[in-house]
ROPA-753827 format. One record per residue: chain; x, y, z of N, C-alpha, C in turn. Coordinates in Angstrom, 3 decimals. Layout:
BEGIN
+--------+----------+----------+----------+----------+----------+----------+----------+----------+----------+
| cadena |     n_xx |     n_yy |     n_zz |    ca_xx |    ca_yy |    ca_zz |     c_xx |     c_yy |     c_zz |
+--------+----------+----------+----------+----------+----------+----------+----------+----------+----------+
|      A |        X |        Y |        Z |        X |        Y |        Z |        X |        Y |        Z |
...
+--------+----------+----------+----------+----------+----------+----------+----------+----------+----------+
# end
This chain:
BEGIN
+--------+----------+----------+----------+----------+----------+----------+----------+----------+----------+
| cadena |     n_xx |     n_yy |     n_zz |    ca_xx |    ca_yy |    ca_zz |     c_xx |     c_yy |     c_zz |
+--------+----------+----------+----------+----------+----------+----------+----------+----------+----------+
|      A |   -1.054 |   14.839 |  -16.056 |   -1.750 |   13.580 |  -15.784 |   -1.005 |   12.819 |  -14.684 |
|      A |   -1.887 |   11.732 |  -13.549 |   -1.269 |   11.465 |  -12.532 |   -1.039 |   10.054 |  -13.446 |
|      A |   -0.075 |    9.336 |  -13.207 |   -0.525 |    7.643 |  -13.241 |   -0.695 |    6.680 |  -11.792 |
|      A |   -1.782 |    6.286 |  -11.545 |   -2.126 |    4.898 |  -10.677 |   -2.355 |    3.966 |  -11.056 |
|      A |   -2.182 |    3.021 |   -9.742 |   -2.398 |    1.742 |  -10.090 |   -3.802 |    1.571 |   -8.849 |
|      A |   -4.866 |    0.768 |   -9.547 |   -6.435 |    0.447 |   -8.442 |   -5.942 |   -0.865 |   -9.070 |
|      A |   -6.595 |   -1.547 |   -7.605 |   -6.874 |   -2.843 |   -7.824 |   -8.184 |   -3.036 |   -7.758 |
|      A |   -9.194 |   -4.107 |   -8.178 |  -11.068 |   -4.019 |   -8.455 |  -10.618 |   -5.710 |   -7.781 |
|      A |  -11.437 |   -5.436 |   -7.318 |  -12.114 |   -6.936 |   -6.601 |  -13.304 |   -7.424 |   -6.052 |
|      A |  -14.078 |   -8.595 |   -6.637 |  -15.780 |   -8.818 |   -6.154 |  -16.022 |  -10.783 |   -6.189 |
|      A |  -16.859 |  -10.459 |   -4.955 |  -17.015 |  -12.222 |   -4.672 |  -18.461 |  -12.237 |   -4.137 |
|      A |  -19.048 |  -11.148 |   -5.489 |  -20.676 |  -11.678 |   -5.269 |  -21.457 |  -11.310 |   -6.839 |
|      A |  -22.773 |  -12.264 |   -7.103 |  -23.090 |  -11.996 |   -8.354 |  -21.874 |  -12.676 |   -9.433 |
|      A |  -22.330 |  -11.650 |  -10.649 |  -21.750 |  -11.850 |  -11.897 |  -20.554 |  -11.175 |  -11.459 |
|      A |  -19.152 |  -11.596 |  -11.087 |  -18.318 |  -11.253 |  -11.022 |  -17.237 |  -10.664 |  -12.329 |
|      A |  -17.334 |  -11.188 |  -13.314 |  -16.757 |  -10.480 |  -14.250 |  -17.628 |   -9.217 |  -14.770 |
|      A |  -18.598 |   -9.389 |  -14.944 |  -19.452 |   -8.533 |  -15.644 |  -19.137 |   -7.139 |  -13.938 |
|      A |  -18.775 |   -7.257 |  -13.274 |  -18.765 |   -6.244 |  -12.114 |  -17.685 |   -5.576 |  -12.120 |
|      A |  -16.756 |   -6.645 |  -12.166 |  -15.017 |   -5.817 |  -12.741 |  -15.428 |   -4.738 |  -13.837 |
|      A |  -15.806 |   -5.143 |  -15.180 |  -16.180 |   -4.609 |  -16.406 |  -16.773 |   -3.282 |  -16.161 |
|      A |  -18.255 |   -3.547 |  -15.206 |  -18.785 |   -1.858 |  -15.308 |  -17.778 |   -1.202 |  -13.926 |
|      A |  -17.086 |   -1.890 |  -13.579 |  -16.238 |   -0.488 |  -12.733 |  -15.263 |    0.085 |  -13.786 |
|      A |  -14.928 |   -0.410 |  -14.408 |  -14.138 |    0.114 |  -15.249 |  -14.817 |    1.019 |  -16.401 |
|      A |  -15.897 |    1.000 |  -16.689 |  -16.600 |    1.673 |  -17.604 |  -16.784 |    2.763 |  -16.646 |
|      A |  -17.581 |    2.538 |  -15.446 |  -17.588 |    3.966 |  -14.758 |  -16.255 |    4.796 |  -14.591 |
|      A |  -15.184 |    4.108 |  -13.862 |  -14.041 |    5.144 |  -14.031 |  -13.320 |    5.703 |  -15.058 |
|      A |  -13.741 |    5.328 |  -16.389 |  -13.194 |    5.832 |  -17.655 |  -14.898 |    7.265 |  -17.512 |
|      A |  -15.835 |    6.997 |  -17.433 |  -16.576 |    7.813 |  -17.491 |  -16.459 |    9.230 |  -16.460 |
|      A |  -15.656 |    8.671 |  -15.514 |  -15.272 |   10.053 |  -14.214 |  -13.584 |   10.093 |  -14.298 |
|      A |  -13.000 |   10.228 |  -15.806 |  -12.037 |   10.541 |  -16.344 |  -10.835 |   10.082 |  -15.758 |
|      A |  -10.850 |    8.461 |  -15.646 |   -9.465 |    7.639 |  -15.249 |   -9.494 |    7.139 |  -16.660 |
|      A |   -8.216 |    7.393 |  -17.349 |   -8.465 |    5.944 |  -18.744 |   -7.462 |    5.310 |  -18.100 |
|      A |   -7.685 |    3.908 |  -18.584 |   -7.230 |    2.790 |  -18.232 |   -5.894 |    2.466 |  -19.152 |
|      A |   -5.139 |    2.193 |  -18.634 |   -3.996 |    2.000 |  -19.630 |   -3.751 |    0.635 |  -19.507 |
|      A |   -3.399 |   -0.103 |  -18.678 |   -2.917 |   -1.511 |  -18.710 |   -3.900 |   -2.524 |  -17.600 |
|      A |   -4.224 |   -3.589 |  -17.982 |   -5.220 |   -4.171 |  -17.319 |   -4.624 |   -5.857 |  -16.742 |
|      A |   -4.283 |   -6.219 |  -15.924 |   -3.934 |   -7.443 |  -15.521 |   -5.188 |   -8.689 |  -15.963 |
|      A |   -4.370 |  -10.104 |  -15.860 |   -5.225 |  -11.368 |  -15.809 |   -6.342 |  -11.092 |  -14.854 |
|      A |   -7.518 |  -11.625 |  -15.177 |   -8.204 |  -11.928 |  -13.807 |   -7.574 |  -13.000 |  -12.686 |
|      A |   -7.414 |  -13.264 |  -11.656 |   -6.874 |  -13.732 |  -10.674 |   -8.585 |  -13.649 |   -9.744 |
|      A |   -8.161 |  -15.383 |   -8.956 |   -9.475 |  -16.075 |   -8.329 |   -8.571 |  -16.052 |   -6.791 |
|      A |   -9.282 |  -15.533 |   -5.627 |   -8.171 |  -16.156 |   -4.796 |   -9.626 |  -16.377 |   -3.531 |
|      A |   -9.023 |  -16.798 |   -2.535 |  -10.049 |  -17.102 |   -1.477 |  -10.025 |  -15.908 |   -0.798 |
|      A |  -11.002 |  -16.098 |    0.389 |  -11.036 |  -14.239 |    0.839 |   -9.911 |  -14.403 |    2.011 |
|      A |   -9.816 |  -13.265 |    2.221 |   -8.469 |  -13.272 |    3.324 |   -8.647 |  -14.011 |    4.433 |
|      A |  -10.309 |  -13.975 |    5.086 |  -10.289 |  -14.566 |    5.860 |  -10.319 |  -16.138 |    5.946 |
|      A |  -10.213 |  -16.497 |    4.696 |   -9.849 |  -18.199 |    4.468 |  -11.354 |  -18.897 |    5.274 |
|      A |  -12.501 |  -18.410 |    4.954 |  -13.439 |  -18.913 |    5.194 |  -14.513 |  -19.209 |    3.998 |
|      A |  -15.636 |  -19.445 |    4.232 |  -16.805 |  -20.196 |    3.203 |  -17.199 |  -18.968 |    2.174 |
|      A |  -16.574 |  -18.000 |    2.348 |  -17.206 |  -16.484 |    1.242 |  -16.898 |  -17.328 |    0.062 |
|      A |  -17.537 |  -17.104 |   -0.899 |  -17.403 |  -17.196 |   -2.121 |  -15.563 |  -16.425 |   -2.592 |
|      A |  -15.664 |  -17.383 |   -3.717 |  -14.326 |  -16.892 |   -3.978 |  -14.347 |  -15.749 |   -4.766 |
|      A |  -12.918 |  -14.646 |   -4.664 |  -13.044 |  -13.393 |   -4.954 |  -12.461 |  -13.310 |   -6.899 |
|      A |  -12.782 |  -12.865 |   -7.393 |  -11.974 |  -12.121 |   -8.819 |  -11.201 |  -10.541 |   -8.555 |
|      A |  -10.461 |  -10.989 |   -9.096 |   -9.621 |   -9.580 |   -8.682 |   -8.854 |   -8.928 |  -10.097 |
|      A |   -8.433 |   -7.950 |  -10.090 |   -7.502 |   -7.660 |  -10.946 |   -7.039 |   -6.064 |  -10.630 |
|      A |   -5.725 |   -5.900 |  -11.453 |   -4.900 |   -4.525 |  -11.041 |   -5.554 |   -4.139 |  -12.611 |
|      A |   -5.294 |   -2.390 |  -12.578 |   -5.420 |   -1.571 |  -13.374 |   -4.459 |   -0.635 |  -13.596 |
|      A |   -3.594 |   -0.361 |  -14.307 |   -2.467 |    0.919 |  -14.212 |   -3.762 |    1.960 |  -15.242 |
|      A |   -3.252 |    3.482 |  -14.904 |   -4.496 |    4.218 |  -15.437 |   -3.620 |    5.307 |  -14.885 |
|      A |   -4.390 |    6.078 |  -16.203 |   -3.984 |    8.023 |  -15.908 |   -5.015 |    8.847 |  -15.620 |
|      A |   -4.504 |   10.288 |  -14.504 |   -6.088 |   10.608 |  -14.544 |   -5.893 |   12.005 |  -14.380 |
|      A |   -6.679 |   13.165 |  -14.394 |   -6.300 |   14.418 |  -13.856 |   -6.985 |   14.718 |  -12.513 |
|      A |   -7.332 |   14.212 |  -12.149 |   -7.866 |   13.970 |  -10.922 |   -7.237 |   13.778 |   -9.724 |
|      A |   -7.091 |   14.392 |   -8.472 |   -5.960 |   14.569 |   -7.596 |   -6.164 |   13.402 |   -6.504 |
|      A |   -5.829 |   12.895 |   -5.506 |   -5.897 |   11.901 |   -4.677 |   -7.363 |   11.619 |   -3.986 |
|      A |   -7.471 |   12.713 |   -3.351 |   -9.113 |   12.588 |   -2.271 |   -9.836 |   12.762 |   -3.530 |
|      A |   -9.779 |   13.129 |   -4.880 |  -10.774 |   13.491 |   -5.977 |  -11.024 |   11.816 |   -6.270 |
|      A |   -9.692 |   11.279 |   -6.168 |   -9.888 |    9.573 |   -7.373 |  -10.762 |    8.673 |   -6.187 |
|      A |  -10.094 |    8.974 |   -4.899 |  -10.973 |    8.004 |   -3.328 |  -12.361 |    7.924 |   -3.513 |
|      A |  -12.791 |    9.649 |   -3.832 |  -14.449 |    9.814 |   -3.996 |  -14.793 |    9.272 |   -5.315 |
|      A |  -14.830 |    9.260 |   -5.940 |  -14.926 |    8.356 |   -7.480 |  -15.054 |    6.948 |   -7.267 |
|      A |  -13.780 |    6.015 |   -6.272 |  -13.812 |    4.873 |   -5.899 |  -14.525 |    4.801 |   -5.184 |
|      A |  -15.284 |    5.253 |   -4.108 |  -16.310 |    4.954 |   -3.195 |  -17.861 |    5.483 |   -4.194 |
|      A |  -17.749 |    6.048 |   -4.861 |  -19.088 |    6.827 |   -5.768 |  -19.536 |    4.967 |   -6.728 |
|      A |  -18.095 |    4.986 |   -6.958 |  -18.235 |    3.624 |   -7.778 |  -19.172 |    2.503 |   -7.410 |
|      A |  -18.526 |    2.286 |   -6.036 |  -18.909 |    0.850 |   -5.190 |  -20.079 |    1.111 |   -4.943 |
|      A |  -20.276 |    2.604 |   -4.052 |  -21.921 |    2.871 |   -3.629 |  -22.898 |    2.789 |   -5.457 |
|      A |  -22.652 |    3.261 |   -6.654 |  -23.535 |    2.920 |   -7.537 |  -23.880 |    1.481 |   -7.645 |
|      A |  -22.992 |    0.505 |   -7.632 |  -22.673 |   -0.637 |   -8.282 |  -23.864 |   -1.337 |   -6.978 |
|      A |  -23.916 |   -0.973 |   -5.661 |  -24.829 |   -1.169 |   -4.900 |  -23.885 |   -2.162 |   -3.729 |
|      A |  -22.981 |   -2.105 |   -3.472 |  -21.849 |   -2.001 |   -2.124 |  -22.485 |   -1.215 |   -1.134 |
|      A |  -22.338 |   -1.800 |   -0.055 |  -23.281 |   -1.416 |    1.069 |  -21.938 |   -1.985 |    1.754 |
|      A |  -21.431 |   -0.961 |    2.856 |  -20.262 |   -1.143 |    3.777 |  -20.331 |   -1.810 |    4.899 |
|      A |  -19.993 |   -2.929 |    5.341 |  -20.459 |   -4.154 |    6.344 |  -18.817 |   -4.170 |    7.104 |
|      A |  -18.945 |   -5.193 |    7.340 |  -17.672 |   -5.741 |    8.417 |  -16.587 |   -5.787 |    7.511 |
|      A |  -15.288 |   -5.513 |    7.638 |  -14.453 |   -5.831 |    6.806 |  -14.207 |   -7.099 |    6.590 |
|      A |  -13.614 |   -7.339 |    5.389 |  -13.458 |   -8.550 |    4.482 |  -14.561 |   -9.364 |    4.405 |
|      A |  -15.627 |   -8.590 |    4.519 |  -16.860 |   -9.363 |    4.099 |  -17.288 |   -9.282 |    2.769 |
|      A |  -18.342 |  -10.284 |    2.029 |  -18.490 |  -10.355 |    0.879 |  -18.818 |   -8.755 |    0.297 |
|      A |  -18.808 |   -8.505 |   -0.660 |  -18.673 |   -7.962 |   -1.716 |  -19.009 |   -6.847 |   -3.200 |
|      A |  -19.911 |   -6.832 |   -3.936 |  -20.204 |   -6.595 |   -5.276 |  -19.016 |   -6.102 |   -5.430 |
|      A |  -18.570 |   -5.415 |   -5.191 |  -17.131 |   -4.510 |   -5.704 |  -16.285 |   -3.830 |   -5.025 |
|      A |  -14.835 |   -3.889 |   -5.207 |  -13.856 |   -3.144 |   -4.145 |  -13.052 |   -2.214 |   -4.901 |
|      A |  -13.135 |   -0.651 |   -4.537 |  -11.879 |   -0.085 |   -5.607 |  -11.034 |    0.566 |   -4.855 |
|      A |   -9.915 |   -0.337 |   -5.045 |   -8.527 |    0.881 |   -4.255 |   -7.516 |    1.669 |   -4.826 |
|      A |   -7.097 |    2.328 |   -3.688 |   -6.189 |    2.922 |   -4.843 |   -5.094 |    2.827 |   -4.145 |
|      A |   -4.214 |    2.069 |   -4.884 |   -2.698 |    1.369 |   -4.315 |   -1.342 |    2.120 |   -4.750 |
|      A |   -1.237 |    3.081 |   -5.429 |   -0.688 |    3.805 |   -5.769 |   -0.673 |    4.856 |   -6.663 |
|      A |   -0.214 |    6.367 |   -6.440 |   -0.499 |    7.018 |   -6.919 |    0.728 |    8.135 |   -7.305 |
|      A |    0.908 |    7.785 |   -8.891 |    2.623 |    8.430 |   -9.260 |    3.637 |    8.365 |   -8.182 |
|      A |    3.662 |    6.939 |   -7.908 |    4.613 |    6.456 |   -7.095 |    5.489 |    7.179 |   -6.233 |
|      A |    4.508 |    7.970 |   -5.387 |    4.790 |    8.710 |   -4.038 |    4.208 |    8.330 |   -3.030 |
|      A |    5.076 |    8.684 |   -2.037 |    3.749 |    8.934 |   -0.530 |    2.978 |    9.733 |   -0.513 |
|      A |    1.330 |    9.434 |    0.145 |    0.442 |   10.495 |    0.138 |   -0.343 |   10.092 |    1.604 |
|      A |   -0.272 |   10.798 |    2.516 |   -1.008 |   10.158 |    3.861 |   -2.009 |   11.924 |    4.211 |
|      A |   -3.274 |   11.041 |    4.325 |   -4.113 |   11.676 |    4.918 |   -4.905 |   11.404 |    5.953 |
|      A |   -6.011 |   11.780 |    7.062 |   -6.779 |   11.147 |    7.835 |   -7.309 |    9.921 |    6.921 |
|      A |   -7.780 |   10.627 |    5.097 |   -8.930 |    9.414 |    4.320 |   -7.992 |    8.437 |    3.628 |
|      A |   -6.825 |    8.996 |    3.430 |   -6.292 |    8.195 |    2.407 |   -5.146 |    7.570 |    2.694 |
|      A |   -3.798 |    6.798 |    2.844 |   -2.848 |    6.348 |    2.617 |   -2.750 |    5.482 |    1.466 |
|      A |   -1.718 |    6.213 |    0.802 |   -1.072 |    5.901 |   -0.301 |    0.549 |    5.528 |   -0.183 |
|      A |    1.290 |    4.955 |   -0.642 |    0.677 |    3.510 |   -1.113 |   -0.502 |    2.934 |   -0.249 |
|      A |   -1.201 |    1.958 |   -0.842 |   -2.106 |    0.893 |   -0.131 |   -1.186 |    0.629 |    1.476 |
|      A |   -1.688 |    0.548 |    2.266 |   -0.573 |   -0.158 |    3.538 |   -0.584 |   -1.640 |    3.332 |
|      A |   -1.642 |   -2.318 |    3.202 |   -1.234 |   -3.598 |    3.025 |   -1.049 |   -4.489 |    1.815 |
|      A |   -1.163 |   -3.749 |    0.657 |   -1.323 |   -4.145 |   -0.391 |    0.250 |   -5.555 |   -0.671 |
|      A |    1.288 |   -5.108 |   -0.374 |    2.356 |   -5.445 |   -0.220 |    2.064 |   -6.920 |    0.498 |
|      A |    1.076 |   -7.382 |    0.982 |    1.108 |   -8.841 |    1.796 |   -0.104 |   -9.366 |    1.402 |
|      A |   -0.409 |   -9.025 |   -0.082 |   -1.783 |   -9.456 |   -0.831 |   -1.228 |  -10.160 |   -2.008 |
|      A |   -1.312 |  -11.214 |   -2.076 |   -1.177 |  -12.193 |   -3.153 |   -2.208 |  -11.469 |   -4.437 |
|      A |   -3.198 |  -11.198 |   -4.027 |   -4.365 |  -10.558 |   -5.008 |   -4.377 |   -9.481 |   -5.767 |
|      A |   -3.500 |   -8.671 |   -5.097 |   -2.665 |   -7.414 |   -5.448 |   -1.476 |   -7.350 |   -5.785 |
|      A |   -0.310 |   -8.493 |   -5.587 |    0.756 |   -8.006 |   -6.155 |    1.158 |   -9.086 |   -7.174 |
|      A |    0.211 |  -10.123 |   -7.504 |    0.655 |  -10.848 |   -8.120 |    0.251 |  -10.589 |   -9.920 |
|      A |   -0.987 |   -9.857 |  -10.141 |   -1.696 |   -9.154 |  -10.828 |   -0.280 |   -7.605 |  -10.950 |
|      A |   -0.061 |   -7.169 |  -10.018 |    0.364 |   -5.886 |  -10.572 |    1.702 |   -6.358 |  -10.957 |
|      A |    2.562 |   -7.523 |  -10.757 |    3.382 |   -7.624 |  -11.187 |    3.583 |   -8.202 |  -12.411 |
|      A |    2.060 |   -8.360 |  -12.852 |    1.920 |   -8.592 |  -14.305 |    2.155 |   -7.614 |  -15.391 |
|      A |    1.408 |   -6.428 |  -14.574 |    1.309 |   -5.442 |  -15.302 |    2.282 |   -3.895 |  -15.250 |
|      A |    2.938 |   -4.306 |  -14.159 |    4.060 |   -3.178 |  -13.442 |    5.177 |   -3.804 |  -13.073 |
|      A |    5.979 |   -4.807 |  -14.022 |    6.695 |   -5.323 |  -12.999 |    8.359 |   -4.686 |  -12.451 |
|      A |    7.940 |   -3.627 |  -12.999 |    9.317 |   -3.212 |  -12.287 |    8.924 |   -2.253 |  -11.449 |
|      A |    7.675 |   -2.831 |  -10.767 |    7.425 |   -1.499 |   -9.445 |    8.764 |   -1.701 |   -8.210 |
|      A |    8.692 |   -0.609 |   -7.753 |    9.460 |   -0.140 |   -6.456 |    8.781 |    0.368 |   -5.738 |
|      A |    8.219 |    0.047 |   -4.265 |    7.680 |    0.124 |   -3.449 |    8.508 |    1.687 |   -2.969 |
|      A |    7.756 |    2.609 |   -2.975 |    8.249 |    3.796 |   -3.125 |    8.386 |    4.267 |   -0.823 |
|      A |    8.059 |    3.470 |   -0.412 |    8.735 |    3.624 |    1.048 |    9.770 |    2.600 |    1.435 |
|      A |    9.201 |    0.971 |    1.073 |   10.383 |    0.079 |    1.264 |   11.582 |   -0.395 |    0.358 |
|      A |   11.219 |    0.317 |   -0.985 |   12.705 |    0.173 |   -1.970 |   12.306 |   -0.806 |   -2.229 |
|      A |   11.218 |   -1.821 |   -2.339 |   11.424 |   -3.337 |   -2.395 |   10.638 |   -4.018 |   -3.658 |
|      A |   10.742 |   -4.565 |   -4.303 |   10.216 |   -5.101 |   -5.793 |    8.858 |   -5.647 |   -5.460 |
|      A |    8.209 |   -6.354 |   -6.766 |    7.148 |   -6.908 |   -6.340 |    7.476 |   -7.597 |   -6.341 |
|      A |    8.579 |   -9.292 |   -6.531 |    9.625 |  -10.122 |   -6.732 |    9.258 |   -9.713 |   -5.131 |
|      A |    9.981 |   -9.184 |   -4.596 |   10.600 |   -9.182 |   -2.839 |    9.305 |   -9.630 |   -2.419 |
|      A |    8.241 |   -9.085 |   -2.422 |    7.131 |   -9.151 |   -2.053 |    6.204 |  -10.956 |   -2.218 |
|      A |    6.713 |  -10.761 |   -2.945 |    5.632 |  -12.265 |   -3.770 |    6.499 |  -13.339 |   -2.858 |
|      A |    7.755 |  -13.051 |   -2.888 |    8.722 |  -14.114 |   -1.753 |    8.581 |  -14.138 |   -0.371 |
|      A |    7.561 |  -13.429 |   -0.255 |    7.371 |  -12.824 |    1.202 |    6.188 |  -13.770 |    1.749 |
|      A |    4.953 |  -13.456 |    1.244 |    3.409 |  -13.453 |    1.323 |    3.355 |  -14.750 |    1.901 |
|      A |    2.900 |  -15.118 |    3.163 |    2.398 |  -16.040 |    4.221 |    1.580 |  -16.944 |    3.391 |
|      A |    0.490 |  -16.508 |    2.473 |   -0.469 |  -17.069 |    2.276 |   -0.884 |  -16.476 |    1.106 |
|      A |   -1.137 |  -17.249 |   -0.049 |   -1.393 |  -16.776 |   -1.428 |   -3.148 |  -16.820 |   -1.697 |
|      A |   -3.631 |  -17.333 |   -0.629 |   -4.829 |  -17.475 |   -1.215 |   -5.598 |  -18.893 |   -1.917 |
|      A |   -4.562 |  -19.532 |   -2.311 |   -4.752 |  -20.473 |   -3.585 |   -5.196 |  -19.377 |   -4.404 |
|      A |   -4.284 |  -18.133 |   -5.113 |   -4.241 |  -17.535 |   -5.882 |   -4.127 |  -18.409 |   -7.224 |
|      A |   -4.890 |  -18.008 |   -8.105 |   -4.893 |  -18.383 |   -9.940 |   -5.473 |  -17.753 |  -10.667 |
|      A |   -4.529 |  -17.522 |  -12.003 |   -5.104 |  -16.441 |  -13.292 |   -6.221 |  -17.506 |  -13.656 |
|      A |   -7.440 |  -16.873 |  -13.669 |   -8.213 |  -17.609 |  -14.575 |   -9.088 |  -16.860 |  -16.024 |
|      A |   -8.074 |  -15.842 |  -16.588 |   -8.429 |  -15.238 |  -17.848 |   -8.125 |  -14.073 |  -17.741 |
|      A |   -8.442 |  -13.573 |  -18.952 |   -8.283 |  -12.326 |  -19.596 |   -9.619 |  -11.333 |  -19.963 |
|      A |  -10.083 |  -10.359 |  -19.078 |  -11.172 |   -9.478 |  -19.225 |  -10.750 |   -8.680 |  -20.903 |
|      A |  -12.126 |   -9.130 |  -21.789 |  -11.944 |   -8.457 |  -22.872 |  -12.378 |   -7.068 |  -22.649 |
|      A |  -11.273 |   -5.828 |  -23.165 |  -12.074 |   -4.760 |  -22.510 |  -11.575 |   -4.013 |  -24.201 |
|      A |  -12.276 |   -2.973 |  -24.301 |  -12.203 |   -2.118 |  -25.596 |  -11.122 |   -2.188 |  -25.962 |
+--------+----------+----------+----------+----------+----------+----------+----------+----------+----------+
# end
């Protein structure tokens, strides 16, 4: 079994209820979910009028190999009805995959770790809920290092706890 960490993020519609069925689908295309972060509200990166985003990290095991879990995450978004526009544009659902058994993995489709995940308030503030003794497996560097870092948080805030099975 591999362990990753996806982060889910959506700033359109019923936003919780969207987190929820991504997660039902990827337990159904054999990720179980092991540890699930706060929901976290933050503004969109581009600090403009989008609706605000919900986000949350997922730690999860899977037998499923890297380009296998990418296609699953894009199978996801395209069901859920994600239609691919301009980046950091609004939304129904985002699934990444930010790490994967805490190695490097670089392909034309994939880089693993996330590359920018590390300067995302949305992403590391959530995974350091739920991982907090990650080590940034290229820069040696905590999520602590990271969170001391970040330019701009978003007006990041937990605003609950997704009840999940």
């Amino acid at each position: 079994m591999h362990k990753v960490i996806l982060s889910i993020g959506t700033n359109l519609g019923d936003k919780l209820k969207n987190i929820y069925t991504s997660l039902l689908l990827l337990e159904k295309k054999l990720v179980q979910i092991e540890k699930i972060s706060s929901v976290y509200r933050t503004k969109s990166l581009l600090l403009d009028d989008q609706p605000d985003y919900f986000n949350i990290v997922v730690e999860a095991e899977t037998k499923l190999f890297q380009i296998e879990l990418l296609d699953v995450c894009k199978e996801i978004e395209k069901k859920m009805g994600r239609t691919h526009t301009e980046r950091w544009m609004p939304r129904i659902i985002d699934v990444d995959i930010i790490d994967f058994n805490r190695k490097v993995f670089i392909t034309d489709e994939l880089i693993i770790p996330h590359l920018q995940f590390h300067k995302r308030s949305f992403v590391v503030y959530p995974m350091k809920e739920i991982c907090p003794d990650y080590i940034h497996p290229v820069s040696k560097k905590s999520l602590e290092y990271f969170i001391k870092k970040i330019e701009c948080d978003l007006a990041i805030k937990r605003v609950g706890v997704l009840k999940w099975p």
